[in-house]
N, CA and C of each residue as an Amber inpcrd file, in Angstrom:
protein
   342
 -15.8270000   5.3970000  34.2690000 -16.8860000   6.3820000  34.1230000
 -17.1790000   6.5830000  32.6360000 -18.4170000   7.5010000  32.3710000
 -19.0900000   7.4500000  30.9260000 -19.5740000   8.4120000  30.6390000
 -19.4810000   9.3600000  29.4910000 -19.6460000  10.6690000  29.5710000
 -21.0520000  11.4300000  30.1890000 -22.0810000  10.4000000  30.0830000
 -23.3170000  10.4150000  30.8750000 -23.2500000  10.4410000  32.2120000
 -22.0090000  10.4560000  32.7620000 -21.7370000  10.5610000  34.4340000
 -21.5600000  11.8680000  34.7340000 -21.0820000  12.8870000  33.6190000
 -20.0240000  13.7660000  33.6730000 -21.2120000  15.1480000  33.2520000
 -20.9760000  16.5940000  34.2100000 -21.5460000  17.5140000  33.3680000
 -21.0070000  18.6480000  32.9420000 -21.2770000  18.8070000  31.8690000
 -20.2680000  19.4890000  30.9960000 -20.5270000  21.2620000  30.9940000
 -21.8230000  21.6990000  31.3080000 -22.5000000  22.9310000  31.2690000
 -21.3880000  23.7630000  32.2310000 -21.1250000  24.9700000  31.6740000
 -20.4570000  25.6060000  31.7820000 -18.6320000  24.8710000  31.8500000
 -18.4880000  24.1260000  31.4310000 -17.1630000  23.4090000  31.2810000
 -16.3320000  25.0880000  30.2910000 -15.0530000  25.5430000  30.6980000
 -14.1300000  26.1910000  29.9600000 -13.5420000  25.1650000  28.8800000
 -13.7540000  26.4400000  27.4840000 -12.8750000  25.3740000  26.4270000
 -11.7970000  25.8250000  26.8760000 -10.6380000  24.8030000  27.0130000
  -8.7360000  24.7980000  26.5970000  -8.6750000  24.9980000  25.5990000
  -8.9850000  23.8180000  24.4940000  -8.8690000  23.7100000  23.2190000
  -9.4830000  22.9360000  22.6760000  -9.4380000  22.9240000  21.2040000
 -10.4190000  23.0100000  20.1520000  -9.4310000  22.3710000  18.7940000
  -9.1400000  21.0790000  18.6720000  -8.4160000  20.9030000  17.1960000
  -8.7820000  19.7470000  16.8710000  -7.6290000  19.8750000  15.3780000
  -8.2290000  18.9130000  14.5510000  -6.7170000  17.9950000  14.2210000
  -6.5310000  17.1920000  14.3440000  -5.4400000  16.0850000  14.2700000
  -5.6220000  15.1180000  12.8320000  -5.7630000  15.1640000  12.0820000
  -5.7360000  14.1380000  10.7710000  -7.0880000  13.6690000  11.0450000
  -8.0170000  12.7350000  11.1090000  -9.0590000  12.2930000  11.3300000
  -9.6270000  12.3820000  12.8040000  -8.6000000  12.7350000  13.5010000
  -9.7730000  13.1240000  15.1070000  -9.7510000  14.5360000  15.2980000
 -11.0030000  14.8340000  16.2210000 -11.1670000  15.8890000  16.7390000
 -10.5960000  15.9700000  17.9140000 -10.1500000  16.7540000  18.7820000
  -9.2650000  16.4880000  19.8890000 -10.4750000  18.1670000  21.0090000
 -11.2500000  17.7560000  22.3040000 -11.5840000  19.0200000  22.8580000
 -10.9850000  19.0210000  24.1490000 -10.2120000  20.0040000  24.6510000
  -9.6790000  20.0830000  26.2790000 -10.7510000  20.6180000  26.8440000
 -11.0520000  20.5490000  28.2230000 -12.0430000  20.9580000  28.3800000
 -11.7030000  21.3270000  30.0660000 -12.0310000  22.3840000  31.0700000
 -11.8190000  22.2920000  32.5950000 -13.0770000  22.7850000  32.9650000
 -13.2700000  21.9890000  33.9820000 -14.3070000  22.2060000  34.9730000
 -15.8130000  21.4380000  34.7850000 -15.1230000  20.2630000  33.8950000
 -16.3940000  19.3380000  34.0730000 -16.4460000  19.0460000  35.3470000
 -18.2770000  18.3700000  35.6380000 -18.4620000  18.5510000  36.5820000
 -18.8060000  16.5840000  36.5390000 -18.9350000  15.8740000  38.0240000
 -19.4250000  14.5730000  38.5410000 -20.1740000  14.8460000  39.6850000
 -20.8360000  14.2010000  40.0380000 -21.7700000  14.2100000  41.6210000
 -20.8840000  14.7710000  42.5670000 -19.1530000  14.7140000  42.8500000
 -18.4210000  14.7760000  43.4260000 -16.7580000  15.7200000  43.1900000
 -16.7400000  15.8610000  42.0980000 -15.8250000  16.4750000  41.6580000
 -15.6890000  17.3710000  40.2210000 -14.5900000  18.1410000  40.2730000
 -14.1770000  18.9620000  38.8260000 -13.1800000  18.0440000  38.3690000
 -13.6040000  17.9780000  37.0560000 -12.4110000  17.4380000  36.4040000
 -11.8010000  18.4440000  35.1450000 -10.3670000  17.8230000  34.8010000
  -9.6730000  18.6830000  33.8760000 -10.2660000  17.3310000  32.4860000
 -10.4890000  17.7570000  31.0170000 -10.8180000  16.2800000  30.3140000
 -10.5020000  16.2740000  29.2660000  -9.9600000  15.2310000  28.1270000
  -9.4550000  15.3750000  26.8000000 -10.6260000  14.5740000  26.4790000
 -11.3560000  15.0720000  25.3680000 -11.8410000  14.0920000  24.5090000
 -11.4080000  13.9980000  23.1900000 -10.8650000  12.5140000  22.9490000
 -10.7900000  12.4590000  21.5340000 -11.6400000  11.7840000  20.2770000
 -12.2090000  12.2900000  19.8000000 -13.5350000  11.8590000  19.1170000
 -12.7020000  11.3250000  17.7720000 -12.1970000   9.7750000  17.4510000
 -11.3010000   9.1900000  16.7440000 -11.9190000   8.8650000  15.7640000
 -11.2800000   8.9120000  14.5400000 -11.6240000   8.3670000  12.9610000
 -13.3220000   9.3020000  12.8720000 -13.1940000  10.5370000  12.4020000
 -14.3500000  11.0380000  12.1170000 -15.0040000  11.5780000  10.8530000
 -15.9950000  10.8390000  10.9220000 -16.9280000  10.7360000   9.2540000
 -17.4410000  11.6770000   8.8750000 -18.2170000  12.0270000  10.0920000
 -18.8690000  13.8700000   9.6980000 -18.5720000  14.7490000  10.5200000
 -18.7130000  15.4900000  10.2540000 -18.4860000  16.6940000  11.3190000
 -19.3370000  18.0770000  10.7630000 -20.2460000  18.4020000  11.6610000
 -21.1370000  19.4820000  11.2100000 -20.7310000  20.8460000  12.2570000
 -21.1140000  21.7170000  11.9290000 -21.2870000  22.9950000  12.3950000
 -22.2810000  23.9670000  12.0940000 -23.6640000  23.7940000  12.9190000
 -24.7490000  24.7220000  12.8850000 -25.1730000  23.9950000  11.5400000
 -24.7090000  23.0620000  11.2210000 -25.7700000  21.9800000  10.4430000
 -24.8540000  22.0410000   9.2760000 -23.9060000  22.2850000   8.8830000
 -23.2370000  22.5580000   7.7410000 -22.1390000  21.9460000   7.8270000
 -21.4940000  21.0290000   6.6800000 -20.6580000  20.3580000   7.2430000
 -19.3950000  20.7820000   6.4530000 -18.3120000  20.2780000   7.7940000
 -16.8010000  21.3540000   7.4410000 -15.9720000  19.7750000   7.1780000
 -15.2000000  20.5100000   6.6860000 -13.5570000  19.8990000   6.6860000
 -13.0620000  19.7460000   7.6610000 -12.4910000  21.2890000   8.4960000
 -11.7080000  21.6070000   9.4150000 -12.3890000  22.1890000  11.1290000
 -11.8710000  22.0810000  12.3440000 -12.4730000  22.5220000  13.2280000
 -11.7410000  23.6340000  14.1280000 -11.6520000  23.7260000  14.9390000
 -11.1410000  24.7940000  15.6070000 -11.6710000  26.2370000  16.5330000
 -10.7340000  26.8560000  17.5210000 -11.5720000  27.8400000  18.2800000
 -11.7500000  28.5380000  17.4290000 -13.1890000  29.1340000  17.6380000
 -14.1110000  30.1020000  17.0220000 -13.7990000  31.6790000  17.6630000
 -13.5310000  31.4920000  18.8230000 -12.8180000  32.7190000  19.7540000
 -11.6210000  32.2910000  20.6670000 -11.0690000  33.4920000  21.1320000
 -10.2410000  33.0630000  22.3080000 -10.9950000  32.2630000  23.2940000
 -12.0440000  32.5750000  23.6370000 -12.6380000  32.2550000  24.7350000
 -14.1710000  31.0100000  24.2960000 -14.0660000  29.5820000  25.1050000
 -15.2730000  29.2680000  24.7070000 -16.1780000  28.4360000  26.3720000
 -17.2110000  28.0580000  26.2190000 -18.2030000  27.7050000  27.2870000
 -18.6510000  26.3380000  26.5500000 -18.9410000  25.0370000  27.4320000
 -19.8880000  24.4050000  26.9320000 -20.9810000  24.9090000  27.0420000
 -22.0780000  24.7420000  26.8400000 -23.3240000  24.9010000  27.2630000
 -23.9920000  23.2130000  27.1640000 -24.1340000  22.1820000  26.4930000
 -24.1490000  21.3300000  26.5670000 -23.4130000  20.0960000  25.1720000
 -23.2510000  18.8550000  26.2110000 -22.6190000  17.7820000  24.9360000
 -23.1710000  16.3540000  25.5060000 -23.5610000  16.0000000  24.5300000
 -24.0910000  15.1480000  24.9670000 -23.6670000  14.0700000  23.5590000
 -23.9200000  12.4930000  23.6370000 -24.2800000  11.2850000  22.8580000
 -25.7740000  11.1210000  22.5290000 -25.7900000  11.7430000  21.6370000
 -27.4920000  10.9190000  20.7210000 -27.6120000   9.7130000  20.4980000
 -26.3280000   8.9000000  19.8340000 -26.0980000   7.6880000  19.9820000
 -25.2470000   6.6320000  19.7980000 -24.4120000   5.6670000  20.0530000
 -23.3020000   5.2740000  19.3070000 -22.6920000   5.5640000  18.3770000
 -21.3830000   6.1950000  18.9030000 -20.7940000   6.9050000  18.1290000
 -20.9990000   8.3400000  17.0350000 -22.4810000   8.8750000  17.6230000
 -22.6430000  10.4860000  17.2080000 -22.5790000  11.1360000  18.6140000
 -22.0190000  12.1330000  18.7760000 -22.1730000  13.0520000  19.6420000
 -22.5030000  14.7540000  19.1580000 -23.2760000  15.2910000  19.9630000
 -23.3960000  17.0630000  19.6630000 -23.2140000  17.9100000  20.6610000
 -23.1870000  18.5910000  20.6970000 -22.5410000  20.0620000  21.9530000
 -22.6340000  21.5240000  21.2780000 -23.1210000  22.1240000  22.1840000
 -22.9360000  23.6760000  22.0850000 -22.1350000  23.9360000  22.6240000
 -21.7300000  25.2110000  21.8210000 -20.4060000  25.7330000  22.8310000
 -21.2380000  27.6930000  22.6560000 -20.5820000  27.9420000  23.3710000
 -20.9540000  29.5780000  23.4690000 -19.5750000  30.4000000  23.5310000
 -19.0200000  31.1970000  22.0530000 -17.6880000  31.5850000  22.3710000
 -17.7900000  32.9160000  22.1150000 -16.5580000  33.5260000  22.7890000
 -16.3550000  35.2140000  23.2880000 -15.4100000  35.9750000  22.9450000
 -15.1450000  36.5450000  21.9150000 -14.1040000  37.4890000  21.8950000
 -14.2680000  39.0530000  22.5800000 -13.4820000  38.7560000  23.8650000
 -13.5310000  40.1020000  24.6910000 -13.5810000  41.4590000  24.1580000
 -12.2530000  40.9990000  23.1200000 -11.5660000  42.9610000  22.6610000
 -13.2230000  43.2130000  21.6780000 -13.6640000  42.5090000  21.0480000
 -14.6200000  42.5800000  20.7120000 -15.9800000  42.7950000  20.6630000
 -16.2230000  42.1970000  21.9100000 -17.1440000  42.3930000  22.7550000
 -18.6390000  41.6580000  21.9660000 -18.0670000  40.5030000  21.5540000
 -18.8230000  39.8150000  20.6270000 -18.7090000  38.1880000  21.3320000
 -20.3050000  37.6530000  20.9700000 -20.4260000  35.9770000  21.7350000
 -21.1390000  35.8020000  20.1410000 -20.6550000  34.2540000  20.1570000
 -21.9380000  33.7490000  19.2520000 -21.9690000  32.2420000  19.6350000
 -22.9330000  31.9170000  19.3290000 -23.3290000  30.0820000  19.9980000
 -23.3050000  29.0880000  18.6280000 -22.2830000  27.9480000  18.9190000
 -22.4180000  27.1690000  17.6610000 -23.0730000  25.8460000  18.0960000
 -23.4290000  25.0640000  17.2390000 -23.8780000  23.8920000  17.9790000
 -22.8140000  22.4170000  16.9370000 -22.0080000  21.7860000  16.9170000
 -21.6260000  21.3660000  16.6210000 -22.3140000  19.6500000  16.4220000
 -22.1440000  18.9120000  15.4230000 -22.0820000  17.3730000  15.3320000
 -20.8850000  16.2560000  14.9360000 -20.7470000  15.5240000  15.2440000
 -19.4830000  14.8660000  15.7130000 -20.3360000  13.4340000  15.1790000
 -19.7250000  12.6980000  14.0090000 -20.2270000  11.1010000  13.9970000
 -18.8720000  10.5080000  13.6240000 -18.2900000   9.7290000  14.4020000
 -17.2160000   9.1960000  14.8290000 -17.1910000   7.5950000  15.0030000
 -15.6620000   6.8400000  15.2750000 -15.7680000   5.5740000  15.3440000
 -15.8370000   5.3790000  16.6830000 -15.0320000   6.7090000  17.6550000
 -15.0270000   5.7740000  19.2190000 -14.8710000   7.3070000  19.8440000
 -14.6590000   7.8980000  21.0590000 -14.4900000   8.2000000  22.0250000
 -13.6230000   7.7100000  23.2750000 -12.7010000   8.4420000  23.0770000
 -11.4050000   8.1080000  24.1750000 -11.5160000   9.7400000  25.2590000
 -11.8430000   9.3040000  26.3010000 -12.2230000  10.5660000  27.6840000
 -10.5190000   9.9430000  28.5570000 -10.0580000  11.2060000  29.0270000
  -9.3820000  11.3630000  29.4610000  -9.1230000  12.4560000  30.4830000
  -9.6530000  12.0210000  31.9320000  -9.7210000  12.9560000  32.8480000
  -9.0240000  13.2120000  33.9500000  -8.9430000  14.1920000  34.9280000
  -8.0020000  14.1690000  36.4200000  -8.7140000  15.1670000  37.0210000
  -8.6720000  14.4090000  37.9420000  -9.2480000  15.4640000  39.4460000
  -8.6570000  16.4880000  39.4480000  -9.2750000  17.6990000  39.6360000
  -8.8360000  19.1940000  39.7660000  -9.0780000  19.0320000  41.1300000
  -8.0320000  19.4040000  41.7440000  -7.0480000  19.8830000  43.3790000
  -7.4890000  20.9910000  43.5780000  -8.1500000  21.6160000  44.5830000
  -8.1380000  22.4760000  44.7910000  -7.0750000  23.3960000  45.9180000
């Protein structure tokens, strides 16, 4: 399968890091024609990395709590995604939109059992 199989809208973030040159996102409740999946993506050897157009060093959760809203491939080896994150005690959301230009993409998924 190919991340174009997979839909990510409303997917729960797990997690959110940064490993030496990859980005690493957990992700539950992607969706397929047929199933939820639990999913690692590791977005390996990465060149840029933007946030709301500004580009960082480092990545990481923005809140306890985050949402995809969408992620998608623009094109070999760039990818972008919104995420929408929540700090409860706070009672505060804000929406980032992230960019990702990378050497590869390694997806790593499992059927969620219900």
């Amino acid at each position: 399968m190919k991340l174009s199989d997979f839909s990510f809208h409303e997917a729960d973030v797990v997690d959110l890091r940064q490993d030496g040159n990859r980005v690493i996102l957990v992700l539950d409740g992607v969706k397929s024609a047929k199933n939820d999946y639990y999913m690692h993506l590791n977005f390996c050897d990465v060149m840029r990395l933007h946030i709301d157009s500004f580009p960082m060093q480092k990545i990481g959760m923005f809140y306890e709590s985050g949402e995809v809203l969408r992620l998608s491939q623009r094109r070999e080896g760039e990818f972008e995604f919104f995420m929408e994150w929540t700090d409860f005690a706070k009672h505060t959301q804000t929406t980032k939109y992230y960019e990702i230009k990378c050497s590869s993409l390694q997806m790593d998924f499992h059927q969620k059992t219900t």
